[in-house]
C-alpha positions in Angstrom: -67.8 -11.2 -56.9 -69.7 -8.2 -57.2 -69.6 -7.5 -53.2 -65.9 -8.4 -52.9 -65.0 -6.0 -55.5 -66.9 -3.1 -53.8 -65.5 -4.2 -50.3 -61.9 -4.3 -51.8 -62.1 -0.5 -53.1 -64.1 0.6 -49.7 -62.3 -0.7 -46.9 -58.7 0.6 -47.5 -60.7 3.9 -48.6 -62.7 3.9 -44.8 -59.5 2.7 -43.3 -56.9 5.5 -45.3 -59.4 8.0 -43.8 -59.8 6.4 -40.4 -55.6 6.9 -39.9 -55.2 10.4 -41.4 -53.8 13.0 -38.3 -55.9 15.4 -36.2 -55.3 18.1 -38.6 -57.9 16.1 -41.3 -60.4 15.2 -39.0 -62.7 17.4 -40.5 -62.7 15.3 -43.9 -63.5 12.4 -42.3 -66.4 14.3 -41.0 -67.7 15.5 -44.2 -67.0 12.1 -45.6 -69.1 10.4 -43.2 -71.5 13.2 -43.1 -72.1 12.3 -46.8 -72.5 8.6 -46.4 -74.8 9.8 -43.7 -76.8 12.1 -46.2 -76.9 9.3 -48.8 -78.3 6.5 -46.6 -81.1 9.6 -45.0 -82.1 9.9 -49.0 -82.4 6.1 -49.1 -84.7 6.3 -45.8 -86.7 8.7 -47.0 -87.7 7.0 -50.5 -89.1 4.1 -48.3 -91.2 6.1 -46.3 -92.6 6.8 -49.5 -94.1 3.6 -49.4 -95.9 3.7 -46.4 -97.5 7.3 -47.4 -95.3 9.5 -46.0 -93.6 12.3 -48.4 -91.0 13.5 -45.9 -88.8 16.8 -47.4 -86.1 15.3 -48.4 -83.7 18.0 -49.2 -85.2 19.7 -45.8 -83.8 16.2 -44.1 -80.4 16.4 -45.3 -79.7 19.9 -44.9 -80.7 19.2 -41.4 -78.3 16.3 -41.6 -75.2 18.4 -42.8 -75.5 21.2 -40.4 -75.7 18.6 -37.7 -72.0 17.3 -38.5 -71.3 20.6 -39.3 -71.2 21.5 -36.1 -69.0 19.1 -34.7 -66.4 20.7 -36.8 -66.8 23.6 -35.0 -67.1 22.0 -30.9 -63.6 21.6 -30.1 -64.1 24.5 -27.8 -67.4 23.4 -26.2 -68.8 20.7 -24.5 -69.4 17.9 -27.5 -72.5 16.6 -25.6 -74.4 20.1 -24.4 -73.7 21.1 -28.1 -74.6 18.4 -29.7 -77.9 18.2 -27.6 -78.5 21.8 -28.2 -78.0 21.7 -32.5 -79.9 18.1 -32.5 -82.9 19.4 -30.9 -82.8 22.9 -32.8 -83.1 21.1 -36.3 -85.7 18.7 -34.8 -87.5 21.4 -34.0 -87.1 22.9 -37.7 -88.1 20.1 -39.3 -91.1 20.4 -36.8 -92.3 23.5 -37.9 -91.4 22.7 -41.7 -93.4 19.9 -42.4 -96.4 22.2 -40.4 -96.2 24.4 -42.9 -95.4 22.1 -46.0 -97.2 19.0 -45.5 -101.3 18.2 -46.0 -103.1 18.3 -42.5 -103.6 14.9 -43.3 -99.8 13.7 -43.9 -98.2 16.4 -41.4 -97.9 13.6 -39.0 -96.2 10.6 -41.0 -93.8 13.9 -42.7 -92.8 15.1 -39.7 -92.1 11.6 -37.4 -90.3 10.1 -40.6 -88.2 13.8 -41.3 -87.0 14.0 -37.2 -86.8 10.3 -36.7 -84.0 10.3 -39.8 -81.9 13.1 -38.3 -82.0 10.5 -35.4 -81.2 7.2 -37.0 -78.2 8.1 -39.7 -77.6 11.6 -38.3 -77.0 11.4 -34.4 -76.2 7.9 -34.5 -73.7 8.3 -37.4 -72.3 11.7 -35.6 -70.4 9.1 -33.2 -68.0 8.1 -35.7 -65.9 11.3 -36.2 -66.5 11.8 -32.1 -65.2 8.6 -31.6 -62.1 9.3 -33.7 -61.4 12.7 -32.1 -61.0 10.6 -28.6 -59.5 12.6 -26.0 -56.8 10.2 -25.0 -55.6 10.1 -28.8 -56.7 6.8 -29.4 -59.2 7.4 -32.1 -58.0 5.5 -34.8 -57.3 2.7 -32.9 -61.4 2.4 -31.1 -62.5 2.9 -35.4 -60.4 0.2 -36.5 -61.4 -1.9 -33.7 -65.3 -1.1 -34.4 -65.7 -1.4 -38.2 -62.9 -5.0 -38.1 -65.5 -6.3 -35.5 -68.5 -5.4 -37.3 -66.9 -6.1 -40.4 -65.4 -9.6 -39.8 -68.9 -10.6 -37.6 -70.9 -10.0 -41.3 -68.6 -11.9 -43.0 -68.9 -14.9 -40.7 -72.4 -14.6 -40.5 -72.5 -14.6 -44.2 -70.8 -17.3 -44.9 -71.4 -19.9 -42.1 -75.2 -19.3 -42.1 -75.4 -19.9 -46.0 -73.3 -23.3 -45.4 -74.7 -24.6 -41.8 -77.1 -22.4 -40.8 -81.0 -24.2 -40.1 -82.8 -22.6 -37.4 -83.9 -19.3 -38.5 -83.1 -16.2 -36.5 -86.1 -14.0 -37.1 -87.7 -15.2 -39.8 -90.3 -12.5 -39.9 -87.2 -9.9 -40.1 -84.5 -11.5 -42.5 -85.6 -15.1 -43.3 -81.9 -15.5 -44.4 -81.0 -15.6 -41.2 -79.6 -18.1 -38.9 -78.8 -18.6 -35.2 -75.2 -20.8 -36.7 -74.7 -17.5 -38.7 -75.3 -15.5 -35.5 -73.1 -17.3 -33.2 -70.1 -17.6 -35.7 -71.0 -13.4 -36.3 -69.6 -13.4 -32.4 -66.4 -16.0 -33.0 -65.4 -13.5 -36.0 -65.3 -10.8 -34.2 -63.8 -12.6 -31.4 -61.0 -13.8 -33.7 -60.3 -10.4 -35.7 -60.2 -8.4 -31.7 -57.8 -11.4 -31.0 -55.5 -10.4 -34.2 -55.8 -6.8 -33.4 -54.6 -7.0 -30.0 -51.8 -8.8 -31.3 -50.8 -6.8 -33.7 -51.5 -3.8 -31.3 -48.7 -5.8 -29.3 -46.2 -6.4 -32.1 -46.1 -3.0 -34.2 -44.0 -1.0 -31.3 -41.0 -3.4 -32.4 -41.2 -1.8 -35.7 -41.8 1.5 -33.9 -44.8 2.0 -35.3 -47.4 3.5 -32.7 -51.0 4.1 -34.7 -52.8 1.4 -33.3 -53.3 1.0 -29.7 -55.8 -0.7 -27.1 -54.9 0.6 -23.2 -56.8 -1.2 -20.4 -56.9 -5.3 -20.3 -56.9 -7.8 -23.1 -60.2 -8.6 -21.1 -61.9 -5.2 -21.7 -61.8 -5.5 -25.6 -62.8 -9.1 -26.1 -65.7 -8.2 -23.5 -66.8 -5.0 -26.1 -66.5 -7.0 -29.2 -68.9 -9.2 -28.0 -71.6 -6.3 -26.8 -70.6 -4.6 -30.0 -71.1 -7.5 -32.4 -74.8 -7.8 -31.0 -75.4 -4.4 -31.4 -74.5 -4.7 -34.9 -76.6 -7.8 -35.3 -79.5 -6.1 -33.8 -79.6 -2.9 -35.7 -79.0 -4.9 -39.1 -82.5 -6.8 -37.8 -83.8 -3.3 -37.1 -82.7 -1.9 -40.8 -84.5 -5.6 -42.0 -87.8 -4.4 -39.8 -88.1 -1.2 -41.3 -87.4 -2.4 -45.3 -89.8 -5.2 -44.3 -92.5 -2.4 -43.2 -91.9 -0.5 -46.5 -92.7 -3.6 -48.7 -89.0 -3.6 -49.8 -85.9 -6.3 -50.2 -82.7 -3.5 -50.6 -83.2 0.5 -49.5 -81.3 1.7 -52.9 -78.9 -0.3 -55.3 -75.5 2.1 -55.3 -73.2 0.0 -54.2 -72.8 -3.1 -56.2 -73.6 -6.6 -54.6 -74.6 -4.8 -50.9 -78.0 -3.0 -52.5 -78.1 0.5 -50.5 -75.9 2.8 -48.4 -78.5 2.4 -45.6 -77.7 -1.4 -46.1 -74.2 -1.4 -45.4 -74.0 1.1 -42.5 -76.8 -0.6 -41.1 -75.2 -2.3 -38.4 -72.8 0.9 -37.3 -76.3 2.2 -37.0 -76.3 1.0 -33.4 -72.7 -0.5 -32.8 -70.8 3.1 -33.5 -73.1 4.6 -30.2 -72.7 1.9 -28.2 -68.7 1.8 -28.4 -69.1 5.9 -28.4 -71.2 5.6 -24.6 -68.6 3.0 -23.5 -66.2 5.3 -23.7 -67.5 8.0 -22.2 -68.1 5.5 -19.2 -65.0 4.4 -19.4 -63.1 8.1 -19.1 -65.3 9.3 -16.8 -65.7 6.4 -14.0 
């Protein structure tokens, strides 16, 4: 009850911000910039278990300036800039953790502190790129993501606790199942299914928000490839709790366990949609 209840005040939340106009992209940059800086603090407390004593604070100011300047790059080239600010603060948390850290923990200070920016900073960065598409359709490729990831975990969830038997990973998330894995792709088969027909449907009501251009084909091929990117970055999230000697990365959100735990799986699905784009507009 516990997880519906937080998924029933968070999704219309995510989704209210996902369809404000261009003028407000810039809150749904600080808004994911500070579900970025919460699963970062997360991270870094279970790299405390390994030895490591990262600077936290260091970490997500680095973090924050990072989406900070996407803000500012409507008038320069997203990638070269985003490149350029990535590598400065890597750099600064570099040097940083030289001159803070022991000679003897500078190493696990500084790989955990840059490796964060990486993992819930650039990947997370996708999401308000992705909404300020080019072609306008920003709302639309969100919804499609986080319904395809969304409605793949659900499945998963509840098909592998009734049928699922052989175990996925065990080593990674004994919980898991290849029948929960399999039904993870049929969910988000079905939801990119109901999308497109909606997609098709709304016009008649002249309403315009959510679109999908290209073939029906196109969509159903990307929720696939984005549904096992999602699977495979919720193993990698499992991998890393599993290294720190830990079952949840933080317990803020009722009946998920952690921030890190729930955005695990945009982790490496939000990229992946974000580079098919950018194949898609360009060739």
């Amino acid at each position: 009850m516990k997880r519906v209840l937080t998924a029933l005040v968070l999704i219309p939340l995510v989704l209210f911000l996902v369809f404000l106009g261009p003028g407000w992209d810039g809150v749904f940059t600080l808004f994911t910039a500070g579900i970025a800086m919460l699963a970062a603090w997360e991270y870094l407390g279970l790299t405390t278990h390994i030895g490591a004593n990262p600077p936290r604070l260091a970490v997500i100011l680095a973090i924050l300036l990072l989406f900070g300047s996407r803000i500012f790059a409507d008038s320069f080239d997203v990638l070269r800039q985003t490149e350029v600010v990535f590598g400065f603060l890597a750099l600064a948390l570099l040097v940083f953790c030289t001159c803070r850290s022991p000679v003897e923990r500078m190493l696990a200070d500084a790989s955990a502190s840059i490796f964060c920016l990486f993992y819930l900073g650039l990947t997370l960065l996708t999401l308000p790129s992705l909404k300020q598409d080019p072609e306008g359709s920003g709302a639309s490729l969100l919804t499609f993501l986080f319904c395809v990831v969304w409605a793949g975990d659900i499945a998963a969830l509840y098909v592998g606790r009734a049928w699922g038997r052989r175990k996925l990973a065990p080593t990674l998330s004994p919980n898991k199942t290849w029948e929960g894995a399999i039904a993870s792709v049929a969910g988000s088969l079905l939801i990119t299914a109901g999308l497109l027909a909606l997609a098709e449907q709304l016009p008649r009501l002249n309403v315009t928000r959510l679109t999908f251009s290209g073939e029906n084909w196109y969509w159903y091929m990307m929720a696939v490839i984005l549904n096992v990117a999602a699977q495979v970055g919720d193993l990698a999230e499992s991998a890393l709790k599993r290294s720190a000697g830990v079952k949840d990365s933080g317990s803020l959100l009722p009946g998920h366990g952690g921030v890190l735990d729930r955005v695990d799986a945009l982790l490496l699905a939000a990229p992946v949609l974000w580079y098919a784009q950018i194949v898609r507009q360009r060739f």
